[in-house]
C-alpha positions in Angstrom: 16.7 92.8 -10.6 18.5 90.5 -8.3 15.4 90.2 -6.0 13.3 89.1 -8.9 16.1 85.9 -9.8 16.5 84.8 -6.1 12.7 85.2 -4.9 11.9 83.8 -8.3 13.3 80.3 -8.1 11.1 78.9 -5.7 8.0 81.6 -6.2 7.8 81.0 -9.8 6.8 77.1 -9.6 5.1 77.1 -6.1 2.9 79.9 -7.3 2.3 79.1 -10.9 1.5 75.7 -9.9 -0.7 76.4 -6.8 -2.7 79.1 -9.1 -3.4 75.8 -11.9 -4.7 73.8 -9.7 -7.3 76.2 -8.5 -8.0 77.6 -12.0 -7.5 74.0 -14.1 -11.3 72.7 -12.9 -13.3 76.2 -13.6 -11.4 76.7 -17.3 -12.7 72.5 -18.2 -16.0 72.9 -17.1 -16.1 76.2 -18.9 -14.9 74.3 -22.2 -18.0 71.8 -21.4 -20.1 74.4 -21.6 -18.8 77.0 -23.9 -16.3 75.4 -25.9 -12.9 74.0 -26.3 -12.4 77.1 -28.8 -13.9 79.7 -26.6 -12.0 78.2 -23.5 -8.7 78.2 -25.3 -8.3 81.6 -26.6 -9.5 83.2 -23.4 -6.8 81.4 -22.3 -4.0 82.2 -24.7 -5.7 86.2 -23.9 -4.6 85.6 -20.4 -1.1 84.3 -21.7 -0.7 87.4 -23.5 -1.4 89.4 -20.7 1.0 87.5 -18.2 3.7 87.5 -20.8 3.3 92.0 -21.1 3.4 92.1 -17.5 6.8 90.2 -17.7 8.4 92.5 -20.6 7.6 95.6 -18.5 8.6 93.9 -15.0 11.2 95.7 -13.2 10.2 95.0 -9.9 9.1 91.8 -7.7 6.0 93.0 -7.4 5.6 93.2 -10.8 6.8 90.0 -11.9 4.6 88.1 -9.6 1.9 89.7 -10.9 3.1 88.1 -14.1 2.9 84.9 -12.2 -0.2 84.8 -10.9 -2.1 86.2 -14.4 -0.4 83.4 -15.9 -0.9 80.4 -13.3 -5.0 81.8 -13.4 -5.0 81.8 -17.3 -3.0 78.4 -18.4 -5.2 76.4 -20.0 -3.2 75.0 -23.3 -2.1 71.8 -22.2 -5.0 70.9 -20.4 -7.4 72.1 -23.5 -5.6 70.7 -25.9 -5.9 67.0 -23.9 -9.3 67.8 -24.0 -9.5 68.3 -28.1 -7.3 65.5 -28.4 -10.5 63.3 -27.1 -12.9 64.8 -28.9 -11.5 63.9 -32.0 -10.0 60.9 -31.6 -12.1 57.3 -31.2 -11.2 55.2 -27.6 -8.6 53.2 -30.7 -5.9 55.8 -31.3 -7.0 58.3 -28.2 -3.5 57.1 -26.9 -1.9 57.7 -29.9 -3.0 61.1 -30.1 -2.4 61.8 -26.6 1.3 60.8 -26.9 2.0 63.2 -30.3 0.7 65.8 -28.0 3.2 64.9 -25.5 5.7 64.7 -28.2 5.1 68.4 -29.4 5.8 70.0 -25.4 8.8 67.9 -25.0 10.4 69.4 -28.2 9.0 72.4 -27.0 10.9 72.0 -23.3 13.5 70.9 -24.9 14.5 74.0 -26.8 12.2 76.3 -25.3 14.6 77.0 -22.5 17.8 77.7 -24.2 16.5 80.0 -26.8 15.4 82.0 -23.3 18.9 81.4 -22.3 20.8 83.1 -25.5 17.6 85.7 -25.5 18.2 86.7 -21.9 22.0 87.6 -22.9 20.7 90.2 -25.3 20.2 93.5 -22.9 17.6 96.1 -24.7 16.3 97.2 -21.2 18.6 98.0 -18.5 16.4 97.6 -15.7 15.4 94.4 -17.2 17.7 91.7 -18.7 15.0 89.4 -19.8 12.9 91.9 -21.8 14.6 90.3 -25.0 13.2 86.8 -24.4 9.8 88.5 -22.7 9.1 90.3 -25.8 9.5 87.3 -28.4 7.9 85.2 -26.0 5.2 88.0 -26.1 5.7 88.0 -30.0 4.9 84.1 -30.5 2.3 84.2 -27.8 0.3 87.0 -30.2 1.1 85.1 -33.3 -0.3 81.8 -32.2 -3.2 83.3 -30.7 -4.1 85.0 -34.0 -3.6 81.4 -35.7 -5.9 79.7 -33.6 -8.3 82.5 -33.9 -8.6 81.8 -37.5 -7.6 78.2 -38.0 -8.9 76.2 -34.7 -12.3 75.0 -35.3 -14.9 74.3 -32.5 -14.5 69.8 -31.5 -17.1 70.0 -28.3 -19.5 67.5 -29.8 -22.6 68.7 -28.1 -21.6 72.0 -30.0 -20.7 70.6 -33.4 -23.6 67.7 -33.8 -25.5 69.2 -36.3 -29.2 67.4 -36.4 -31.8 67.1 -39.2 -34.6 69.6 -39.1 -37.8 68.9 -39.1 -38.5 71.5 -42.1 -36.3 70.0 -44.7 -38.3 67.4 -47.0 -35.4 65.4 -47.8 -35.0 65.1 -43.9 -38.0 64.2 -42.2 -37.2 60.4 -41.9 -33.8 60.9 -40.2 -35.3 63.7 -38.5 -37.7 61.1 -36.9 -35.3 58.3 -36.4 -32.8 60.9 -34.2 -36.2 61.7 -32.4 -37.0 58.1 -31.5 -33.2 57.4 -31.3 -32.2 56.1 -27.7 -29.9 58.2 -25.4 -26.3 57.7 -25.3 -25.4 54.7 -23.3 -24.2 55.5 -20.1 -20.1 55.9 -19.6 -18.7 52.7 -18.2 -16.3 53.4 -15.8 -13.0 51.2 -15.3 -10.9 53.2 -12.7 -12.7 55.9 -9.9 -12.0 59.4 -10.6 -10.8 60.0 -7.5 -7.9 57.1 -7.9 -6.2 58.7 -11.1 -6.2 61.9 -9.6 -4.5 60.5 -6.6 -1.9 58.7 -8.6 -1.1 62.2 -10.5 -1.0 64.2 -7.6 1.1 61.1 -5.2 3.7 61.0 -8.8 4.4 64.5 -9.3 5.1 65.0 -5.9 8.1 62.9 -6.4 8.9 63.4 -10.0 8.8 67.2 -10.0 10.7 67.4 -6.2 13.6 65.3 -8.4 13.3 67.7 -11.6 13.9 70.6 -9.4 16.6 69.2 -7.4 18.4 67.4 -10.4 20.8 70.7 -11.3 21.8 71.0 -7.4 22.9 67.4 -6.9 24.6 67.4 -10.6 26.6 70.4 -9.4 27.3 69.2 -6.4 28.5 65.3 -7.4 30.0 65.8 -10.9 31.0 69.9 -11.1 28.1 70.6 -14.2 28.1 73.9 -15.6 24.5 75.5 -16.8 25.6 74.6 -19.8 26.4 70.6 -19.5 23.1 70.6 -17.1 21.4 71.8 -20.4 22.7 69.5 -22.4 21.7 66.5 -19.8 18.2 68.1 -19.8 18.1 68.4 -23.5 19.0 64.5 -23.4 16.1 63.8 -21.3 13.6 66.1 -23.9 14.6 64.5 -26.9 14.7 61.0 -25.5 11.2 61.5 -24.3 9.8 63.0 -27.8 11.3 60.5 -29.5 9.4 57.7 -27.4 5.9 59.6 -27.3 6.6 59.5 -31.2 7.5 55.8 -31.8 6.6 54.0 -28.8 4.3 55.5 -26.5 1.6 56.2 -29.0 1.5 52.5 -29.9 0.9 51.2 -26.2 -2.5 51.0 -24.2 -2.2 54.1 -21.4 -2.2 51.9 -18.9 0.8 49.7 -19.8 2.6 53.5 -20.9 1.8 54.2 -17.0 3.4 51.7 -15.8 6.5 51.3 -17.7 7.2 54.8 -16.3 6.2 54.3 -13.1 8.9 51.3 -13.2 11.6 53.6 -15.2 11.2 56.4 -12.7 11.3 53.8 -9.7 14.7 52.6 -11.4 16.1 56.3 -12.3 15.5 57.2 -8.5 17.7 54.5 -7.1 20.5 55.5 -9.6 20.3 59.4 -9.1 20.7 58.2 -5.2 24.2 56.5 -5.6 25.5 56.7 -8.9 29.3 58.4 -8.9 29.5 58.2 -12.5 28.7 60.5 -15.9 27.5 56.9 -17.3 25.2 56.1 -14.1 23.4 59.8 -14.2 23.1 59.3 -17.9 21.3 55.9 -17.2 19.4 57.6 -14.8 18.2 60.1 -17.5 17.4 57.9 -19.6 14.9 56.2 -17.5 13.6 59.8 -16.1 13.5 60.3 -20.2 10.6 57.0 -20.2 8.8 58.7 -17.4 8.3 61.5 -19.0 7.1 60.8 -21.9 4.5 58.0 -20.8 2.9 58.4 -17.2 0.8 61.8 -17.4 0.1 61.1 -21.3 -1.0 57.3 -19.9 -3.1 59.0 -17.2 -4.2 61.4 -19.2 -5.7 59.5 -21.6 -7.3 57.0 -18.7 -9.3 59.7 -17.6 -10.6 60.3 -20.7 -12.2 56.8 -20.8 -13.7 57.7 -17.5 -15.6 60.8 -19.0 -18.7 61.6 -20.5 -18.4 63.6 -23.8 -20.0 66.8 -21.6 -17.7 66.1 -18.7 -14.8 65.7 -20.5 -12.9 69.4 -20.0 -14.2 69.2 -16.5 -12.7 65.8 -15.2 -9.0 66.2 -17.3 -9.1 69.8 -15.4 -9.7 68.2 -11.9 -6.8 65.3 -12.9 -4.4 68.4 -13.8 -5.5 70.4 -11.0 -4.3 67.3 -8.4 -1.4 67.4 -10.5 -0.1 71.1 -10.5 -0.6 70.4 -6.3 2.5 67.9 -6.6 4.0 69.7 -8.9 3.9 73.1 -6.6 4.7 71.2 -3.2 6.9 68.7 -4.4 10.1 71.2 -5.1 9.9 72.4 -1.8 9.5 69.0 0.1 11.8 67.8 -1.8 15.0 70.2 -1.7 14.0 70.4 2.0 14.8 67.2 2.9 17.8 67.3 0.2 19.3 69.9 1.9 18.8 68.7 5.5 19.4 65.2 5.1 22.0 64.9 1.6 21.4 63.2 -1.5 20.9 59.8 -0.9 18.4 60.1 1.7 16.0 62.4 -0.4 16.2 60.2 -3.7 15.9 57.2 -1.1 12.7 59.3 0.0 11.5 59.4 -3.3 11.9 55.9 -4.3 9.5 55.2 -1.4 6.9 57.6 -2.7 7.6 56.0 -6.4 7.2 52.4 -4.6 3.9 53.7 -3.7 2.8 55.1 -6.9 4.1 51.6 -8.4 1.4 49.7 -5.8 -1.4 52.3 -6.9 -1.1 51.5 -10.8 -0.5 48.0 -10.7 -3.1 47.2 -7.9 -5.4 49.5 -8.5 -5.6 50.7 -11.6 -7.5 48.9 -14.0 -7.3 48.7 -18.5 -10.4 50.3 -19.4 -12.4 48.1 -22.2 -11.6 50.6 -25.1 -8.1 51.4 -24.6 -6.7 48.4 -26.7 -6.7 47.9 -30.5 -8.4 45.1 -31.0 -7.9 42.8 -34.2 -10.6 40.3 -34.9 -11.9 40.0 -31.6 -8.4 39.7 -29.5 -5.9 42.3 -27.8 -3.3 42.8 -30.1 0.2 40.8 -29.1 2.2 42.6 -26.5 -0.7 45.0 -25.6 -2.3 42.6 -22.8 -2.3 43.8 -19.4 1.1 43.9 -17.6 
C-alpha cells in the first residue's frame, strides 16, 4: 500500500486535474443538449464507479484507475454552476453562485477529516482506506438516488413549455409566441477567451501555494497534520462564512478582484512571515480568495453565455482551470524545493501581480451584474 500513498501525492491531482479539463467541455455541451439532469447523474454514475474502484484498490494500478474514471466523470461542480444560471435572473445570479461556493467550502472543510478518522478504522488489511472508500461510496449512492427523484430538469430550451395550436383557450397566445421575435442576441462584456485565461493564469498560482502550504508550515513553524488541519479548517470556514454574508451581496467582478488583491497580499506574507500571527493573516486573506475569485468568474461567464451555450462555455472556463490546477503543484513545489520559500511565494506574487493587471485592465462589469434600484448602481457596488 505504500506505493499507492507516495505515487499518490502528486498522481492524484496532476491526473485528476488533467482528465477535467479534457472531459469539463464534452459533459457542458452535453448538458446543452441533453440536459443538466441527464448530464448530472451520468455524472454522479461515473462517481460511483470511481469511488468502487477505490474500495477494492489494493494495488497502484488499481487506484489510478480510480483516478482516471473519476477525473473523466466529474461533473458536479461544474453542473451545478450551470443550474445555478438557469434559475437564477442576471440580479441574484451572484448570489446564488456564492451559496454554491458556500456549500463545497463546508464540504472541504470537514470532508477531509472525517477521511482522516475513517482511514484509522482498518476493515481490509490490504487496504487502510476501505473504511472511508466505502462511506464515501455510501453517500455517493445515496445522493445519486436523491437527485434521481428530487432534481428536476432547469435547461430552459427543455422546460419552456409553449401553447398548442389545438387548445381553444390557446390559440391567441399560440399565435403571439408564433409572431413573437427571437431572443435578443447575448451582449457580450468580457471575451471568452479572457476569463478563461485569468482562471487558468490564477490557479496556476493559487493551487501551486495550496499544495505547497503543508510543506513550508512544517518546515518554518514545526505543524503537525493535525495543527495543519486546523489552519486549513480556518481557511474553509472563513471562506463559507464570506460566500454566505458577503460575497453573495457583491457584483462578480468586484468579488474577483477583492481576491485577486487578498491573494496578492497572502502571497507576500506566506513569503516572509516568521510568525503563527503572520501565517494566520496570511490565511485569512487566502480565506477571501477562496471564496470570491472562481465564484466571481464563474458567474462572469455566465453573462457571456447564451441560455443554449451555457453548460458548454462554464465547462471550457473549468476546463482552463483544472489545467492550473494540475500544473501548478508541480511548478510550484519545483521551484519551492530548488530555490526555498521566499523565492517560490516571491514567484507567485509575480504571477498574482499578473492576474491583478488582467482583472482590473481587462476585465469589464457586464451590464446585468449589478442590482439596480431606481435606475442607479446600488452604493458601494460601482466598479472598483
Amino acid at each position: 500500500m505504500r506505493p499507492i500513498l507516495s505515487g499518490s501525492i502528486y498522481a492524484n491531482p496532476l491526473i485528476r486535474s488533467l482528465l477535467q479539463a479534457i472531459a469539463s467541455p464534452i459533459i457542458g455541451r452535453l448538458s446543452d443538449k441533453y440536459g443538466r439532469r441527464t448530464a448530472l447523474l451520468a455524472s454522479m454514475v461515473g462517481n460511483i464507479l470511481s469511488v468502487l474502484l477505490w474500495v477494492v484498490a489494493v494495488d497502484f494500478r488499481t487506484f489510478l484507475a480510480s483516478r482516471i474514471v473519476g477525473g473523466l466523470s466529474e461533473g458536479n461542480v461544474q453542473l451545478a454552476t450551470a443550474i445555478a444560471t438557469d434559475i437564477s435572473d442576471a440580479n441574484s445570479r451572484g448570489s446564488t453562485m456564492a451559496l454554491i461556493g458556500a456549500c463545497f467550502s463546508i464540504a472541504f472543510t470537514f470532508g477531509p477529516a472525517l477521511g482522516a478518522w475513517l482511514s484509522t478504522v482498518a476493515t481490509v488489511a490490504a487496504n487502510p482506506f476501505a473504511t472511508a472508500a466505502g462511506v464515501s461510496l455510501f453517500l455517493i449512492v445515496t445522493e445519486t438516488v436523491y437527485l434521481y427523484f428530487s432534481l428536476p430538469e432547469t435547461l430552459p430550451s427543455l422546460t419552456r413549455t409553449p401553447p398548442t395550436a389545438e387548445s381553444g383557450d390557446n390559440k391567441k397566445s399560440y399565435a403571439a409566441a408564433a409572431a413573437a421575435p427571437p431572443p435578443a442576441p447575448i451582449q457580450r462584456t468580457n471575451s471568452h477567451f479572457l476569463l478563461n485565461l485569468t482562471h487558468l493564469a490564477f490557479l496556476l498560482f493559487f493551487s501551486g501555494m495550496e499544495f505547497s502550504l503543508p510543506f513550508m508550515t512544517y518546515e518554518e513553524f514545526g505543524y503537525s497534520s493535525a495543527k495543519n488541519g486546523r489552519l486549513l479548517g480556518y481557511v474553509g470556514l472563513v471562506a463559507s462564512l464570506l460566500q454566505g454574508g458577503v460575497t453573495r451581496r457583491l457584483p462578480p467582478l468586484l468579488s474577483v478582484r477583492i481576491g485577486v488583491v487578498a491573494c496578492l497580499v497572502a502571497f507576500l506574507l506566506l513569503a516572509r512571515t516568521r510568525t503563527v500571527t503572520g501565517l494566520y493573516l496570511a490565511a485569512t486573506g487566502l480565506a477571501t480568495t477562496s471564496a470570491t475569485v472562481v465564484t466571481g468568474l464563474n458567474a462572469l461567464s455566465s453573462f457571456e453565455a447564451a441560455e443554449d451555450e451555457r453548460g458548454g462555455k462554464l465547462g471550457m472556463l473549468r476546463s482552463w482551470g483544472q489545467l492550473g490546477r494540475g500544473l501548478g503543484p508541480v511548478l510550484f513545489t519545483s521551484v519551492y524545493w530548488w530555490a526555498g520559500r521566499e523565492a517560490a511565494y516571491a514567484m507567485g506574487a509575480l504571477g498574482i501581480a499578473g492576474v491583478a493587471a488582467l482583472t482590473f485592465g481587462g476585465l469589464k462589469t457586464p451590464p446585468g451584474s449589478v442590482q439596480r434600484k431606481g435606475g442607479a448602481v446600488k452604493e458601494g457596488e460601482k466598479e472598483l
